[in-house]
N, C-alpha and C positions, 0 to 999 in steps of 0.2 A: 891784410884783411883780418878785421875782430872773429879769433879762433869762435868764440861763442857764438856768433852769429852763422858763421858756414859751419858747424854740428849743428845747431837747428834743424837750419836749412835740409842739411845733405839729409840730418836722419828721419824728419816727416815726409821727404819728397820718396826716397826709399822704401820705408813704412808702406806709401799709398803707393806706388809705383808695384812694389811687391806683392799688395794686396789682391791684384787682375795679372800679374805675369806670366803666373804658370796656366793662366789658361788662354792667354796672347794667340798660341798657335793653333788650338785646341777646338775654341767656343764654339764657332758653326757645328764643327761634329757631333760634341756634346749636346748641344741643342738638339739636333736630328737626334741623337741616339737617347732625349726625353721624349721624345713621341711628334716634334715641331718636323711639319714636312717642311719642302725646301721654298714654297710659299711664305710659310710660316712665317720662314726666318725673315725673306724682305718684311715681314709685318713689322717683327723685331723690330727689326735695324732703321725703321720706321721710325716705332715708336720712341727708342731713344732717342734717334736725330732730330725729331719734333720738340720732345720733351725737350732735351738740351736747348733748343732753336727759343723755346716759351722761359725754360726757368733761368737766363742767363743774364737777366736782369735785375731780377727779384730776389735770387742769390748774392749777385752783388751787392745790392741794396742791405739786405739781411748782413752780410761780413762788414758795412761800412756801418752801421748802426750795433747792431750786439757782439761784434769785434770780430777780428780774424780767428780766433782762435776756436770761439764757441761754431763757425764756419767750417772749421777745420774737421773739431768733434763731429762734428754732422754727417760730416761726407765718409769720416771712419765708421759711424755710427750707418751709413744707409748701404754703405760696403758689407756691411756685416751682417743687415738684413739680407741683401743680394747674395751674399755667397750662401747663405744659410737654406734659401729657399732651393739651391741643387740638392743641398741635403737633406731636406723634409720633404721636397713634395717629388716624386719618380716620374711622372710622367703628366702628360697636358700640354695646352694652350699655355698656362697659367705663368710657362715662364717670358710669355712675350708683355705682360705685362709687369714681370720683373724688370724689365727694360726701366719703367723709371727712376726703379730704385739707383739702378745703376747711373741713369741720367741726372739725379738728383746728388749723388754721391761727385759725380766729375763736377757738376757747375757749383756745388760749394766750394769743391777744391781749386775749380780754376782761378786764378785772380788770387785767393786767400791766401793762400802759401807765401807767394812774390808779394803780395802786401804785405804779410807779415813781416817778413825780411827786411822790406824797406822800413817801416816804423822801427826794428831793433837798429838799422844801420842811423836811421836820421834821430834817435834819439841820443845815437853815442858821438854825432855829428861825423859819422863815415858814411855818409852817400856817396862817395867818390865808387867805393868799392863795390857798388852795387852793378855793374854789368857782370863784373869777373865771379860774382858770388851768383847770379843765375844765369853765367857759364856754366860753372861747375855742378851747378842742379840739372843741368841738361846731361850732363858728363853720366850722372849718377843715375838716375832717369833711364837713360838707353842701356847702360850697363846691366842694370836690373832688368830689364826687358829680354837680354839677349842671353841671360841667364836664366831668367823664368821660365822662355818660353825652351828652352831646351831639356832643363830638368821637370818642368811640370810635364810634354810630352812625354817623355819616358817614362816619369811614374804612371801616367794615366794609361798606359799599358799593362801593371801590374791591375791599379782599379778606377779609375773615375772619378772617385772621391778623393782621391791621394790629394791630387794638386787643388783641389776645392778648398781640401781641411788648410792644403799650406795657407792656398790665399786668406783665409777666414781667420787663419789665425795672424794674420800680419795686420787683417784689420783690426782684429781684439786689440793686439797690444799696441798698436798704431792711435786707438780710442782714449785706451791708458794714457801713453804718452801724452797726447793733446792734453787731456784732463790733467795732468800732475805736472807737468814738466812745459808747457807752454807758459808764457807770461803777455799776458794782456796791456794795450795799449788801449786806455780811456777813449771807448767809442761816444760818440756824440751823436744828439740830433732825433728825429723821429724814424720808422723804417717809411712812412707816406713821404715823409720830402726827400729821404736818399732817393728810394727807386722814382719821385718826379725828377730829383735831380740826374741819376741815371741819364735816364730815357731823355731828358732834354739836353744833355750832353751827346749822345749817340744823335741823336737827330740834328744836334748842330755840326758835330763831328761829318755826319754823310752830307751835309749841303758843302759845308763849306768843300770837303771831300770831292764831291760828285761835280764841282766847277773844276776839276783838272780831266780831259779827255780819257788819259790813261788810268784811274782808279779808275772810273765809270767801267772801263774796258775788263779793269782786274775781278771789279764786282759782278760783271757780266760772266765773267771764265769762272769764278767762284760756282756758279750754280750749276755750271754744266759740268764742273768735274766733279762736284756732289754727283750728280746724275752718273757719269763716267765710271767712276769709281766705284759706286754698290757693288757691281756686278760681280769683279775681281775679289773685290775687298772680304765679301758675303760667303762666295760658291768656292775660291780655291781650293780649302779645305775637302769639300767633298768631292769637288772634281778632281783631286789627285789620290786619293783613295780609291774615286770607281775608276781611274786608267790605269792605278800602277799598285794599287791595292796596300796601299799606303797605311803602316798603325799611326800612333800619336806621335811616336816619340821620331817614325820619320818626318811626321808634318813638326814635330816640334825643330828639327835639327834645319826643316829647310827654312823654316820663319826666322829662326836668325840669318841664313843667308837671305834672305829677303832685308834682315835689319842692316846688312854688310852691304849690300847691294846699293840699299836709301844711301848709306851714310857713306860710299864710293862718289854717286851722284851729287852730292851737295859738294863734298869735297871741287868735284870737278867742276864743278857751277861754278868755282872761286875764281878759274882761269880762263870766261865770260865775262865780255861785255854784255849787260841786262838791254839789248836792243830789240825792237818790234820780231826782226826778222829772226834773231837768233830763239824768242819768245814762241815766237809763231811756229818755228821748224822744229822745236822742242813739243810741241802741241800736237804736231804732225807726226810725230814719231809714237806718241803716245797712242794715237785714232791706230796708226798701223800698227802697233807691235800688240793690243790687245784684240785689232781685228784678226790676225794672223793664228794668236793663241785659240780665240773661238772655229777659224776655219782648220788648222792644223789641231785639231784637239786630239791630241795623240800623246800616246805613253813618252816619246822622246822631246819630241817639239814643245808641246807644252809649258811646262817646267823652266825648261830654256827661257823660252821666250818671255815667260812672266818674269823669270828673271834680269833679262833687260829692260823690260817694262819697270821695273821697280828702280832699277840706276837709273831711266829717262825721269822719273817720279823725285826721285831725291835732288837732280839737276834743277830741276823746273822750281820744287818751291820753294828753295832762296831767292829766287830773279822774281818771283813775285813779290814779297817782300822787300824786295830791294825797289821796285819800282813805285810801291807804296810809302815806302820809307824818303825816295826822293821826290815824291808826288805830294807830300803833308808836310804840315808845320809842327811841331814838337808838341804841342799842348794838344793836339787832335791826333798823334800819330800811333799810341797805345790801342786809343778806342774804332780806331779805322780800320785797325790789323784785327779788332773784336767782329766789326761789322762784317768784313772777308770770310771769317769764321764761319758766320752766322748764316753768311748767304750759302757755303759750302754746304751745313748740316740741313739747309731748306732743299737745294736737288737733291741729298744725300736718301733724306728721307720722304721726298717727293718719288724717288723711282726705285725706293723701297715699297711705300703701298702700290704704287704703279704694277711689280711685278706682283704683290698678293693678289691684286685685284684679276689679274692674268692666270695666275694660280696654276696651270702646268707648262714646263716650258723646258728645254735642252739648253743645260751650262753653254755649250760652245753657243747657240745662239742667244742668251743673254747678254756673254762680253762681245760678239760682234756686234749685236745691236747696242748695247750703252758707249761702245766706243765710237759710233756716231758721234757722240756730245764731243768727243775730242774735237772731230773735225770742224764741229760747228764751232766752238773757242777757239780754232786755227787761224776759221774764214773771221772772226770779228778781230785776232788779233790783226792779220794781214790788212785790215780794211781800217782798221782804227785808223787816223789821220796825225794822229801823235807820229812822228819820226823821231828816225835815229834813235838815241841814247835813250830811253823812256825814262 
């Protein structure tokens, strides 16, 4: 692999990866502890999912017209507003609509980075090396993550701002970077025909897509486990604080086991067949082990059981992926794995305003109640007509 192109790689995915790390385990807290009730925060986690769900096109359009790189700066550049805004403003509403900055920062990043990479790989004619070169960004990726979120929880025990300043400062120099040290590949063309071209791409991508039973089926469990997942995703953090009186640097230590737990699950996904049933009972386990967390919402049980909840989570979304992957043809199979995305942050942040709008409500009956959606993605996987091997 061209050394020059994995240091790139590894050191903007790092950069940006490090830039939200140390506050991975943290956020929800932090938010409540700006003045956001726990309303609020489904508002939040809203409005990023919508955001993200609206700019994920126009961003791309934008990195395929004024290049990856000026893409790149942006998203360091809109990180750096976001983290900044913990630090100017104390308390308010004000940080839910931070959310887009945040949202704005991941959809330039997404796609931009792996473009980038591929333009330096295909200009030095080593496309070959392009899976193993974003392997290793994933490599890089979780590492940082499992290291953020455990050293940012414990400083935000001494102050709150600790793990702020880290992240703000990985986006400053992460801005630098881009600006001095990236190198551009001659973008082309108008930003109105990329994003027509986009968007008429994703729409031929879902027909031709949506004539195989099982994406239909994948696109369908996409939304419901947006829906599913808020609940857990959102409230853990404060639900293990109010049962077991948790500081940050416990919730930081357990979010890496939560990152150990995903990354046990996908491991074990390896030694599955991606079938209907194996699909479907992996669905099922998800509806129970997060209805169980909201009926046992207990100092011991809890805890536990999200934590198998999180190795059934890590099983599960390689087998989706894998059924999409053998469900598409190669020139649609990038952008199909984007639509799955999309449909995911549409329930994500569908029963985010869902719960603002509800506005008081008990942790343990939110994850009973959104763990419904599991069941419901169970009954459609069980009922899709697709067999055997999907």
């Amino acid at each position: 692999m061209p050394e020059a192109a994995k240091r790139v790689y590894r050191d903007i995915i790092v950069l940006f990866s490090a830039s939200f790390a140390f506050l991975m385990g943290i956020l929800p807290v932090m938010l409540l502890s700006k003045g956001l009730d726990v309303a609020q925060l489904g508002l939040y986690f809203a409005i990023y999912s919508f955001s993200v769900f609206f700019l994920e096109v126009p961003t791309g359009a934008f990195a395929d017209v004024y290049g990856r790189k000026n893409a790149i700066l942006i998203a360091f550049l809109m990180e750096t507003i976001f983290m900044s805004g913990f630090l100017i403003f104390d308390k308010g509403p004000v940080f839910a609509v931070f959310a887009v900055f945040a949202a704005l920062a991941d959809s330039f990043f997404s796609g931009s980075a792996e473009a980038h990479a591929v333009d330096i790989l295909k200009e030095r004619k080593k496309s070959r090396y392009l899976h193993q070169l974003l392997a290793s960004g994933k490599v890089y990726m979780f590492g940082t993550f499992l290291i953020g979120s455990a050293v940012g929880g414990y400083l935000a025990t001494i102050d709150y701002s600790i793990p702020v300043l880290l992240c703000l400062a990985f986006a400053v120099i992460g801005s630098f970077y881009s600006f001095f040290k990236l190198r551009e590949v001659k973008a082309k063309g108008s930003f109105a025909k990329a994003e027509r071209s986009l968007v008429k791409k994703m729409k031929e991508a879902f027909r031709k897509s949506s004539r195989k039973l099982a994406v239909r089926m994948v696109y369908v469990i996409a939304v419901l486990f947006g829906i599913g997942t808020l609940g857990l995703f959102m409230l853990w953090q404060p639900a293990f604080v109010d049962l077991q009186g948790w500081d940050t640097s416990n919730l930081g230590f357990y979010f890496t086991l939560v990152s150990v737990c995903a990354i046990a699950g996908a491991k074990l996904s390896g030694r599955f067949r991606a079938s209907r049933m194996t699909y479907g009972i992996s669905l099922l386990l998800l509806w129970l082990l997060l209805a169980l967390s909201g009926i046992f919402y207990l100092p011991l049980w809890a805890p536990v059981l999200v934590l198998a909840w999180q190795v059934v989570l890590g099983f599960v979304q390689p087998m989706e992926n894998t059924i999409l992957n053998r469900n598409t043809s190669s020139e649609v199979r990038a952008t199909v794995i984007s639509i799955k995305g999309l449909a995911y942050r549409f329930g994500f942040g569908l029963a985010g305003i869902t719960l603002y709008m509800i506005g008081s409500f008990a942790i343990g009956q939110v994850w009973i109640a959104t763990s419904f959606a599991f069941l419901v993605a169970a009954m459609v996987a069980f009922l899709s007509k697709a067999r055997g091997n999907l």
